[in-house]
N, C-alpha and C positions, 0 to 999 in steps of 0.2 A: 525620632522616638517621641510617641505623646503621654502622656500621663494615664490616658487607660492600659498603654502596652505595658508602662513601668509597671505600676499596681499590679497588675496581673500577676509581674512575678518579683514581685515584695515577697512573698511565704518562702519560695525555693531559693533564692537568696539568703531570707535570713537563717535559714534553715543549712546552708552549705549543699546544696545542692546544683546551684546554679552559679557558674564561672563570670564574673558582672564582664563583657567588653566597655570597649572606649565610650558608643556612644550611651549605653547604657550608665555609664561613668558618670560623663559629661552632664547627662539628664537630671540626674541625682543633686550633684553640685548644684545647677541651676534651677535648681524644682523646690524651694521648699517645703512643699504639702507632700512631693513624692519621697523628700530625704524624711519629714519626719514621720512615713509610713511606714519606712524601711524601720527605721531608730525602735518604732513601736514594736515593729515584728522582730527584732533584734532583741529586744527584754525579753517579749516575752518568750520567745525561743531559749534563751538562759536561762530562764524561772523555770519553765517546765525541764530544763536540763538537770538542774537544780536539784529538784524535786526525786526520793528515791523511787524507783519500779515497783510498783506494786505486785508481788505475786499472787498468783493465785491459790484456791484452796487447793489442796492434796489432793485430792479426788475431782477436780472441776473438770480434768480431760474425760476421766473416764463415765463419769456424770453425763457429759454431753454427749458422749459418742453413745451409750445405754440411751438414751433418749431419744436419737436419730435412729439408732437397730428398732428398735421399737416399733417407734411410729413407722419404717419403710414395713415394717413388718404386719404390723395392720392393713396396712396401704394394700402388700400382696395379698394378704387372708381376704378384703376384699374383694379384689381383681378375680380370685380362686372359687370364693363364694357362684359370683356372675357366670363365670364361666363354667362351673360346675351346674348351675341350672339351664344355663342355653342347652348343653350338653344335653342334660336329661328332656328338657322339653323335641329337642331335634330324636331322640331315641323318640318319645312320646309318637311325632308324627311319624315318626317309619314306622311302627310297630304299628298307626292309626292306617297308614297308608297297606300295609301288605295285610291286613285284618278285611281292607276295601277291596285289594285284588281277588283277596277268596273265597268274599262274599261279592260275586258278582252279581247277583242276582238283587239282592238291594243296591248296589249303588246305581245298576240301571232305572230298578223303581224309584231312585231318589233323581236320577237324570232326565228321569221322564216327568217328573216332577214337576221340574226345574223348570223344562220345554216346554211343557202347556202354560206354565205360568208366564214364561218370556212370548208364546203364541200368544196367549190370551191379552197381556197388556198392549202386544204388539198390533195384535188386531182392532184393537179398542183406540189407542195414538192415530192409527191410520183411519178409520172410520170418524176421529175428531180434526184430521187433517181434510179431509175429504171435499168440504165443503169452501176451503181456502184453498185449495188446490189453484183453482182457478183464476185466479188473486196471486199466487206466486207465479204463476206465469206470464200473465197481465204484466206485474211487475219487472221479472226479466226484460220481457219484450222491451218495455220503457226503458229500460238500465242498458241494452244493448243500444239499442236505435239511438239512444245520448251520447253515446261513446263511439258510433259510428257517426254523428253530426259533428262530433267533438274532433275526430280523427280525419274526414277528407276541411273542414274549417280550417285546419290546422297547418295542412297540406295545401291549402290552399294559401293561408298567408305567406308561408316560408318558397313559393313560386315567386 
């Protein structure tokens, strides 16, 4: 037994919680710093014995439980709030959504829209690509023929 195992349970001891064995006996006896930790926790475990229970006020139960209903109770009107608007925004889009289905006639002018504008940048990236084109290929070619040097090298040392 060493003196940090005693101290540990110096509290539940003096407190009658804790049944001392032999070695824990023994340690005591021979410990003075851990007997008179024990002696210390032994007062003042009688002082606070001592001492009467404090009751509480009259109403402190129902005080605290009115304060917890409460507050869970904001907590939900919250959560109800949130989901009361998802709600209505998800109505929003279906109502947005079948207004589109039966007016087909602009969502197609709004699609075609859309496709000239994705044509039109599309064509423009490719015509600024155009010129490098032949530089990414360059490129490859080098990138392969590295890694084909790199690969029969390689094959060749482990021969």
């Amino acid at each position: 037994m060493t003196c940090t195992d005693a101290v540990n349970l110096v509290e539940a001891i003096a407190a009658g919680d804790l049944e001392v064995d032999a070695s824990l006996r023994s340690h005591f006896e021979t410990c003075p710093r851990c007997a008179a930790a024990l002696a210390s926790a032994r007062r003042v475990d009688a002082g606070l014995r001592a001492r009467p229970v404090v009751q509480p006020p009259a109403r402190f139960t129902d005080t605290v439980v009115g304060r917890i209903r409460k507050e869970r109770w904001q907590s939900e009107e919250r959560v109800d709030r949130l989901f009361n608007v998802a709600i209505v925004v998800a109505v929003l889009l279906v109502a947005g959504s079948i207004f589109a289905l039966t007016n087909v006639g602009a969502v197609l002018g709004a699609a075609g829209s859309v496709w000239g504008v994705l044509a039109s940048a599309s064509g423009r990236a490719a015509d600024a690509a155009a010129p490098t084109f032949l530089t990414y290929v360059a490129a490859a070619g080098l990138l392969m023929s590295a890694l084909a040097m790199w690969w029969w090298a390689d094959r060749r040392v482990s021969l």
